[in-house]
Every structure is written in structure tokens, then in C-alpha cells.
PyMOL Python script that loads the backbone (N, CA, C, O; Angstrom):
from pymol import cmd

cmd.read_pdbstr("""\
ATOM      1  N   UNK A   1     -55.647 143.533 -40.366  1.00  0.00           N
ATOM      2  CA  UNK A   1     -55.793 142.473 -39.395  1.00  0.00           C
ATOM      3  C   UNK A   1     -54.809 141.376 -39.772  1.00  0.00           C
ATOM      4  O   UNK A   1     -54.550 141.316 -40.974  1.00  0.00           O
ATOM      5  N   UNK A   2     -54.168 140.432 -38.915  1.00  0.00           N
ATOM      6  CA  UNK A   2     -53.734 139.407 -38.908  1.00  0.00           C
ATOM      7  C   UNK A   2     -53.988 138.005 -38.031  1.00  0.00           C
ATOM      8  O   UNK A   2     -53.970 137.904 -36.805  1.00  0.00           O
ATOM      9  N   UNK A   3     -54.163 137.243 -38.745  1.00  0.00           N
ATOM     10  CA  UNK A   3     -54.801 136.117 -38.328  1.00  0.00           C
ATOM     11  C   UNK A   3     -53.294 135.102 -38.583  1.00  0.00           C
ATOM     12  O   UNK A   3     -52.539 134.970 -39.546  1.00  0.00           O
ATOM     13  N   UNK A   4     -53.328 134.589 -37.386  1.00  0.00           N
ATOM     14  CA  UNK A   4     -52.258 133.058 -37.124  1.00  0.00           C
ATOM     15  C   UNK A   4     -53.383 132.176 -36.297  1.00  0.00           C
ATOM     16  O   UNK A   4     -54.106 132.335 -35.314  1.00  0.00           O
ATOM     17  N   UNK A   5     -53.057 130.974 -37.445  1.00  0.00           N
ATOM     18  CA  UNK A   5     -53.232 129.734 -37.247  1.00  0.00           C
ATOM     19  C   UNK A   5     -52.243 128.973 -36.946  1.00  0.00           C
ATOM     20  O   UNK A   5     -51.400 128.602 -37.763  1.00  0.00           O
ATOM     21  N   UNK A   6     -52.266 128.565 -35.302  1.00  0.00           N
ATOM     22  CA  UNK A   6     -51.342 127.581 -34.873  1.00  0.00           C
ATOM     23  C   UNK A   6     -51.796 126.014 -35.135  1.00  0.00           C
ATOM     24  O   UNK A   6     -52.983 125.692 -35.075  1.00  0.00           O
ATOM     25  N   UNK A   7     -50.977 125.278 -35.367  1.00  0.00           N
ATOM     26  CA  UNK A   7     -51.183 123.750 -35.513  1.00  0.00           C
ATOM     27  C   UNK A   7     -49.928 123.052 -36.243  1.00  0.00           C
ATOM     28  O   UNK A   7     -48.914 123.747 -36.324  1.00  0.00           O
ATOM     29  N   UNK A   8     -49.895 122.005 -36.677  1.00  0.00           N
ATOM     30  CA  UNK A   8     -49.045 121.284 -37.649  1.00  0.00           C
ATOM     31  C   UNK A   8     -48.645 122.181 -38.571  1.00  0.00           C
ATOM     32  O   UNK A   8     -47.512 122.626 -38.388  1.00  0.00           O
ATOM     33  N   UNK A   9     -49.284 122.610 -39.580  1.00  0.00           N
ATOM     34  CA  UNK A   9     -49.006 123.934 -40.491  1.00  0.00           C
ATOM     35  C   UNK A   9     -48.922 125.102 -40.002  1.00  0.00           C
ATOM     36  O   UNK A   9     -50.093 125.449 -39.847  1.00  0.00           O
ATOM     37  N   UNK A  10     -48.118 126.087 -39.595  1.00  0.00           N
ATOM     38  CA  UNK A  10     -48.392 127.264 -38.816  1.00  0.00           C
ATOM     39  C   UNK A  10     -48.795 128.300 -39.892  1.00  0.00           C
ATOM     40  O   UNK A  10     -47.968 128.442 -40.793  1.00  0.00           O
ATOM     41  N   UNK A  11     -50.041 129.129 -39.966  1.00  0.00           N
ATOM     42  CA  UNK A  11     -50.034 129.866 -41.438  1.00  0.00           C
ATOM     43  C   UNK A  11     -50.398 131.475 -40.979  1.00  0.00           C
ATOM     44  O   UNK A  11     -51.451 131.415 -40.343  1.00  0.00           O
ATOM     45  N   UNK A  12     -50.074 132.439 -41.036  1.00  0.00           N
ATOM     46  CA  UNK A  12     -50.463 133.710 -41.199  1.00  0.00           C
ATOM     47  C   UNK A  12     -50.819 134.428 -42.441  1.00  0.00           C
ATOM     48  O   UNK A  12     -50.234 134.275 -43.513  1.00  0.00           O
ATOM     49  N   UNK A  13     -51.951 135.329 -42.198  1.00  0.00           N
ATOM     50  CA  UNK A  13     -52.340 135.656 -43.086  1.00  0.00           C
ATOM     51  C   UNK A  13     -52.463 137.168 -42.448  1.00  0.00           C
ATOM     52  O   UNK A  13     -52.927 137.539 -41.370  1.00  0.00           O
ATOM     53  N   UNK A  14     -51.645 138.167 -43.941  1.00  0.00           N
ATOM     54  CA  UNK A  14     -52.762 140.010 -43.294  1.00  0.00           C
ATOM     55  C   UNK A  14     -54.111 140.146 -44.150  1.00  0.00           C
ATOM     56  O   UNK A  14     -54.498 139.436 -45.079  1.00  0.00           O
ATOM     57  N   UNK A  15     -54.484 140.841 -43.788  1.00  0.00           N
ATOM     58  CA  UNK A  15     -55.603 141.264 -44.266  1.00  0.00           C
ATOM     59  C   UNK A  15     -55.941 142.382 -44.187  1.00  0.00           C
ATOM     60  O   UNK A  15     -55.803 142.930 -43.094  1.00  0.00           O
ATOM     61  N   UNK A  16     -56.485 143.106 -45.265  1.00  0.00           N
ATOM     62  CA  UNK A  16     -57.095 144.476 -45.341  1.00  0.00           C
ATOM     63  C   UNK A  16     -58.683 144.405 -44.973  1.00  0.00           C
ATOM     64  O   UNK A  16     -59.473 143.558 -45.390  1.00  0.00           O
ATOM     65  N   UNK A  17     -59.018 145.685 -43.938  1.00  0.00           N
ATOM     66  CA  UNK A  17     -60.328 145.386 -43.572  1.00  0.00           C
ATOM     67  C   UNK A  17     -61.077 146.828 -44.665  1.00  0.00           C
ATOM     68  O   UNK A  17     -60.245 147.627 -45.095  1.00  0.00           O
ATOM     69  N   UNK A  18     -62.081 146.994 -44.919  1.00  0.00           N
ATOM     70  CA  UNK A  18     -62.684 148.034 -45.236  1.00  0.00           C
ATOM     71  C   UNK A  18     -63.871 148.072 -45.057  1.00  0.00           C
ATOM     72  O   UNK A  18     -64.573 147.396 -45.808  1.00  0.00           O
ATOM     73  N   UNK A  19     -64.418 148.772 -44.138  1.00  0.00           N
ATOM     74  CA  UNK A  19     -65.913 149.289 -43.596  1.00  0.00           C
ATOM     75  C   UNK A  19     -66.860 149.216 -44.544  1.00  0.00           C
ATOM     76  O   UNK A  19     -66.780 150.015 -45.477  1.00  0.00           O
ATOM     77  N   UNK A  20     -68.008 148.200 -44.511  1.00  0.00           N
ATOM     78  CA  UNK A  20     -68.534 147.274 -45.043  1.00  0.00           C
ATOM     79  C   UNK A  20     -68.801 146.604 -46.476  1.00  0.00           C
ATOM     80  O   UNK A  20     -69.716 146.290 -47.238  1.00  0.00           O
ATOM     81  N   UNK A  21     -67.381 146.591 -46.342  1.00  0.00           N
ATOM     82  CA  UNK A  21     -67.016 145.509 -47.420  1.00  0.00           C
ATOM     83  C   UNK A  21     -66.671 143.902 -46.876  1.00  0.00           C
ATOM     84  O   UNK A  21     -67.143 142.864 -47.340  1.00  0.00           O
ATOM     85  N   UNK A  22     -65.794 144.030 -45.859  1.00  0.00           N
ATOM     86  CA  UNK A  22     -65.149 142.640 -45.064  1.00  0.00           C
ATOM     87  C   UNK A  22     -63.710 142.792 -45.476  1.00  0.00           C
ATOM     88  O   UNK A  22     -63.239 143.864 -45.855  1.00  0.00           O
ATOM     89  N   UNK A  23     -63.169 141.892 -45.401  1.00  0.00           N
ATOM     90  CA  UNK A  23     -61.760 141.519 -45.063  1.00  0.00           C
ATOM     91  C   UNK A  23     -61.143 140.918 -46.419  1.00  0.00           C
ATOM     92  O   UNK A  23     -61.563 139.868 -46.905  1.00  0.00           O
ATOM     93  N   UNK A  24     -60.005 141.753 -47.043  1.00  0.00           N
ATOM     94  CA  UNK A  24     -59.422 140.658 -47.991  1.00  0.00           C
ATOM     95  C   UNK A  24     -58.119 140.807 -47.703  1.00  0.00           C
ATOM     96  O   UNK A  24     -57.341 141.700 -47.368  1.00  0.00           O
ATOM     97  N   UNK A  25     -58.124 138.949 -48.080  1.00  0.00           N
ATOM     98  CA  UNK A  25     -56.610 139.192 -47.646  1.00  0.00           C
ATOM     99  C   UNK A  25     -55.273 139.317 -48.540  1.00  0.00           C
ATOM    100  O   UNK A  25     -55.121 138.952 -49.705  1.00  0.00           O
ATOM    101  N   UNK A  26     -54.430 139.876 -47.751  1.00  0.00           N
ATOM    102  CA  UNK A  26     -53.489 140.113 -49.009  1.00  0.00           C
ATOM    103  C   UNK A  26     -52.342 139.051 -49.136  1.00  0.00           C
ATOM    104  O   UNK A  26     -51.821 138.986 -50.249  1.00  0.00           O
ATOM    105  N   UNK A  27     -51.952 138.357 -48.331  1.00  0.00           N
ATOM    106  CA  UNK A  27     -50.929 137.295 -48.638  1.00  0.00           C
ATOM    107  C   UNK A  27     -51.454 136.140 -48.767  1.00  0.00           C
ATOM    108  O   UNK A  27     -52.580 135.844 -48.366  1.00  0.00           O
ATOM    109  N   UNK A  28     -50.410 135.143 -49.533  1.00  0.00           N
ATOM    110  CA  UNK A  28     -50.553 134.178 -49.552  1.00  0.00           C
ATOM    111  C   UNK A  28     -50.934 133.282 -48.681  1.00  0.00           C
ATOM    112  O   UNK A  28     -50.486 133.453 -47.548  1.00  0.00           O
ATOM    113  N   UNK A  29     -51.926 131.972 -48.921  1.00  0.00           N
ATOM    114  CA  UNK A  29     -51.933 130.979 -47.790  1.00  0.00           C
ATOM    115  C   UNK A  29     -50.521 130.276 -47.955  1.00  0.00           C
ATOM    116  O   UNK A  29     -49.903 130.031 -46.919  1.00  0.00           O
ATOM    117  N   UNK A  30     -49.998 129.954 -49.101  1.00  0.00           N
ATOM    118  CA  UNK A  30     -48.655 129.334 -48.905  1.00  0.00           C
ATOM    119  C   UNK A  30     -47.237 130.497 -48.909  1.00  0.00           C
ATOM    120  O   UNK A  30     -46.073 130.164 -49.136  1.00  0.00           O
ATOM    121  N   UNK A  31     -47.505 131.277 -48.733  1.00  0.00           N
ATOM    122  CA  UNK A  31     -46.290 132.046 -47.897  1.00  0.00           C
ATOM    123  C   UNK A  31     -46.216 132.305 -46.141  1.00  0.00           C
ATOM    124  O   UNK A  31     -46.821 132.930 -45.271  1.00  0.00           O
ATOM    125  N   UNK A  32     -45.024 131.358 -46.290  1.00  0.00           N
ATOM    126  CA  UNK A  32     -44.504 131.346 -44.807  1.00  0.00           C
ATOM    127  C   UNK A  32     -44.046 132.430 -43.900  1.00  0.00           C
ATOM    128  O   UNK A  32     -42.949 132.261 -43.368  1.00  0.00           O
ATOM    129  N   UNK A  33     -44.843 133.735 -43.582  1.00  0.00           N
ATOM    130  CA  UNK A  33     -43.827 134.969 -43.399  1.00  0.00           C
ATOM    131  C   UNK A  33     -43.870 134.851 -41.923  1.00  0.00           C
ATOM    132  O   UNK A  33     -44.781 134.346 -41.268  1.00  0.00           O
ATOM    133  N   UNK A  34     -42.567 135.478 -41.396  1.00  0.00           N
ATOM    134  CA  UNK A  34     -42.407 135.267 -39.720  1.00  0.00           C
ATOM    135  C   UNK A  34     -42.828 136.871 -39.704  1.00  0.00           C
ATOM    136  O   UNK A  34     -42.622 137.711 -40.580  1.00  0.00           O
ATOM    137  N   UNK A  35     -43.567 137.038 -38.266  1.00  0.00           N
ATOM    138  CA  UNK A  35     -44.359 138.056 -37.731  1.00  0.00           C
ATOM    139  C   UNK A  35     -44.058 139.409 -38.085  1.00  0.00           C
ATOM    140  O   UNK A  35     -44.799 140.274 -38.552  1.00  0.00           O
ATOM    141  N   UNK A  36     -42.510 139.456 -37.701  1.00  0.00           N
ATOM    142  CA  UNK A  36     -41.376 140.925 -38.757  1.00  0.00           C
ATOM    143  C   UNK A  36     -41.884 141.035 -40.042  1.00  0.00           C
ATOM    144  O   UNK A  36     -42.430 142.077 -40.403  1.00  0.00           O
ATOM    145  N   UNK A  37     -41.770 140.126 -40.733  1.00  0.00           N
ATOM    146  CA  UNK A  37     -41.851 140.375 -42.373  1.00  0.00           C
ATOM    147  C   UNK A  37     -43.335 141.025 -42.398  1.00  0.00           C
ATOM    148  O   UNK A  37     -43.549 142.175 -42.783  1.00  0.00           O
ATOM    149  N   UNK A  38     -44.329 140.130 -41.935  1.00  0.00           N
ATOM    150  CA  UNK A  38     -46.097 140.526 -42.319  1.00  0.00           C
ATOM    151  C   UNK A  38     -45.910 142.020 -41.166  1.00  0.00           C
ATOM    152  O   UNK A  38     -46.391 143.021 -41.697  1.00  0.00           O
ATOM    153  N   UNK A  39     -45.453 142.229 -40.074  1.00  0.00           N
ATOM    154  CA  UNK A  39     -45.443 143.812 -40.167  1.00  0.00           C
ATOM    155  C   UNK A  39     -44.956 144.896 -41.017  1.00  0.00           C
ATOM    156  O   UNK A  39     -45.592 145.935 -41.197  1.00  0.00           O
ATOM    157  N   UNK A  40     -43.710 144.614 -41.585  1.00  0.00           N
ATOM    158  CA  UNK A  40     -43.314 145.256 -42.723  1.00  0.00           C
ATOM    159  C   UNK A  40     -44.395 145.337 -43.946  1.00  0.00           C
ATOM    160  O   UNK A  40     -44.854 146.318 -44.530  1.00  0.00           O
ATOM    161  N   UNK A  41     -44.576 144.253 -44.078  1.00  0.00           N
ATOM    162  CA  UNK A  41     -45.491 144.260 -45.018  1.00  0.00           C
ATOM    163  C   UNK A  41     -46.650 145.337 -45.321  1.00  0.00           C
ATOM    164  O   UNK A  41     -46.829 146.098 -46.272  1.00  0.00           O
ATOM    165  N   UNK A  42     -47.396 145.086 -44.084  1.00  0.00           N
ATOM    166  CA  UNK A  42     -48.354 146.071 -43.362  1.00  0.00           C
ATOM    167  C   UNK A  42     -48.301 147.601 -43.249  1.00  0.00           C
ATOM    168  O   UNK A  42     -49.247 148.383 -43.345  1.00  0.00           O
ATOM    169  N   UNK A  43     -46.782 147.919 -42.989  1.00  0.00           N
ATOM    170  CA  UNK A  43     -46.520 149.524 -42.946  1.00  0.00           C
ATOM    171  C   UNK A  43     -46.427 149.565 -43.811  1.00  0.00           C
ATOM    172  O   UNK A  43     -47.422 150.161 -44.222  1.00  0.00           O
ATOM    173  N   UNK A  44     -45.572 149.209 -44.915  1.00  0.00           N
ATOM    174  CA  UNK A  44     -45.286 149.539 -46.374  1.00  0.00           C
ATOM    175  C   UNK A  44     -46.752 150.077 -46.888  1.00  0.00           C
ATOM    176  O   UNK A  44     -47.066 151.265 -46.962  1.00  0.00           O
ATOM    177  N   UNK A  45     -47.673 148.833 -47.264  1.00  0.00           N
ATOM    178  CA  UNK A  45     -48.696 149.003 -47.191  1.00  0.00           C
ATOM    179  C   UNK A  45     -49.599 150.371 -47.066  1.00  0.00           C
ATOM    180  O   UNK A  45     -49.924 151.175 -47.940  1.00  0.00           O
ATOM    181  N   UNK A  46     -49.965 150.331 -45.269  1.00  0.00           N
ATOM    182  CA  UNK A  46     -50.246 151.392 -45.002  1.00  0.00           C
ATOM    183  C   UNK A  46     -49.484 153.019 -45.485  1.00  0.00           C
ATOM    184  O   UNK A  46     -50.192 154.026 -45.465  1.00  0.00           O
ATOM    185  N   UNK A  47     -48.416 153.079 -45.784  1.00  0.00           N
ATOM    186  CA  UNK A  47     -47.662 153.991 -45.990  1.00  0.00           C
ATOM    187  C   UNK A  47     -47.603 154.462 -47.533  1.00  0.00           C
ATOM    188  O   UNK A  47     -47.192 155.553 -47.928  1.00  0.00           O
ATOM    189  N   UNK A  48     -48.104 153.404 -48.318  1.00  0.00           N
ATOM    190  CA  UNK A  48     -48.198 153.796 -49.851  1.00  0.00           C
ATOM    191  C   UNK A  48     -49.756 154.084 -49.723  1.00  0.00           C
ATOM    192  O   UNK A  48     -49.963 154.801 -50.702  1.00  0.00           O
ATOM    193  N   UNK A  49     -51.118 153.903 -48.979  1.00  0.00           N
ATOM    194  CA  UNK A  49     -51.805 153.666 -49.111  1.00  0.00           C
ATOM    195  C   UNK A  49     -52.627 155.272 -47.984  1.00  0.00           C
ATOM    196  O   UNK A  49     -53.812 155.517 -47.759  1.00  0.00           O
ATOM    197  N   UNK A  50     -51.459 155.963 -47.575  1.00  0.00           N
ATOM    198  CA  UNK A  50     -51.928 156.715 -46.717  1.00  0.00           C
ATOM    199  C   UNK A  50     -52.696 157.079 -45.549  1.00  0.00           C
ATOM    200  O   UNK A  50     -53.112 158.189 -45.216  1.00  0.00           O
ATOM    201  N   UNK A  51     -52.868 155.429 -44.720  1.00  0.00           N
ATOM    202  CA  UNK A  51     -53.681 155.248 -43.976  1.00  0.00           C
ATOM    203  C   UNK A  51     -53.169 154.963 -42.588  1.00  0.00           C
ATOM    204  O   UNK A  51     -51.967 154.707 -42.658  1.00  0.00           O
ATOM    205  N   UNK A  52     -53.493 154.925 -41.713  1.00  0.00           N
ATOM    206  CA  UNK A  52     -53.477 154.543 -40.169  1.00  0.00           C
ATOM    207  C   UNK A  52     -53.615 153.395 -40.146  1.00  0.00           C
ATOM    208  O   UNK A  52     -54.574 152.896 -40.734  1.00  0.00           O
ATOM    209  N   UNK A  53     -52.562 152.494 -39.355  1.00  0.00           N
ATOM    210  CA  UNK A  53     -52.390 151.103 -38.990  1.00  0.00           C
ATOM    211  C   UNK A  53     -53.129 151.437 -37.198  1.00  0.00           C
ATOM    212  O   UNK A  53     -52.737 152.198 -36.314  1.00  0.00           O
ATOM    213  N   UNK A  54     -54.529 150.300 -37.262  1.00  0.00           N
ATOM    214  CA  UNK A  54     -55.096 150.109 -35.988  1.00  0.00           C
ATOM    215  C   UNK A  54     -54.669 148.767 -35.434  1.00  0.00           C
ATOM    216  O   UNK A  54     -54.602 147.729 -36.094  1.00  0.00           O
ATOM    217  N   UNK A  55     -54.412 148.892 -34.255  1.00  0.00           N
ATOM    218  CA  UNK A  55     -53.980 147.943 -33.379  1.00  0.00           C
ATOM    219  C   UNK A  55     -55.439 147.681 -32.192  1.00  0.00           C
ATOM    220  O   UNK A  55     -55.902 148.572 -31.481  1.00  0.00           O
ATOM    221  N   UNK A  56     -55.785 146.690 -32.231  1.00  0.00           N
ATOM    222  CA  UNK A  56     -56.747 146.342 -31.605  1.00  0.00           C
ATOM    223  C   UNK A  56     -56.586 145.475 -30.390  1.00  0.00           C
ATOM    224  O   UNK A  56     -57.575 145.120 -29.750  1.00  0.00           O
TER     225      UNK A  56
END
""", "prot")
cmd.dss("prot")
cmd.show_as("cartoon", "prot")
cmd.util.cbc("prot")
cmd.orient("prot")
């Protein structure tokens, strides 16, 4: 999952979800990544991790 917070500070965050555990997230609150980078991020991710990226 990815969560953007628009306002004065613009902040994105990904997050790994896992069925009932909840959500942790994996980047920084103070890393600034533009939308490209946190998808990269995400496949890499998914791709070392062997899993299916869901789009909701």
C-alpha cells in the first residue's frame, strides 16, 4: 500500500500489508521519494520477495 499525504509537507509512505498482522511501513517518514522511485521500490521488493503486487 501507499499512502500520500498532501499538505505543506508532502510525505509518502509504502507499506507492506500482511493478513492479520497490519501494515508496516517500509520507508522513511523523512524520505522524499517521487511516485517512480516508491514504485520501484515496491517491485524490487515484491520481486526479491516473490510475491504479487495488488493494485486496489
Amino acid at each position: 500500500r501507499i499512502e500520500f499525504k498532501e499538505g505543506i509537507y508532502t510525505r509518502r509512505v509504502l507499506y507492506l500489508e500482511i493478513r492479520g498482522q497490519g501494515a508496516i511501513p517500509l520507508t522513511r517518514t523523512d524520505e522524499n521519494l517521487t511516485p517512480r522511485e516508491i514504485e520501484q521500490k515496491a517491485a524490487a521488493l515484491a520481486y526479491f520477495l516473490r510475491v504479487p503486487i495488488e493494485v486496489f
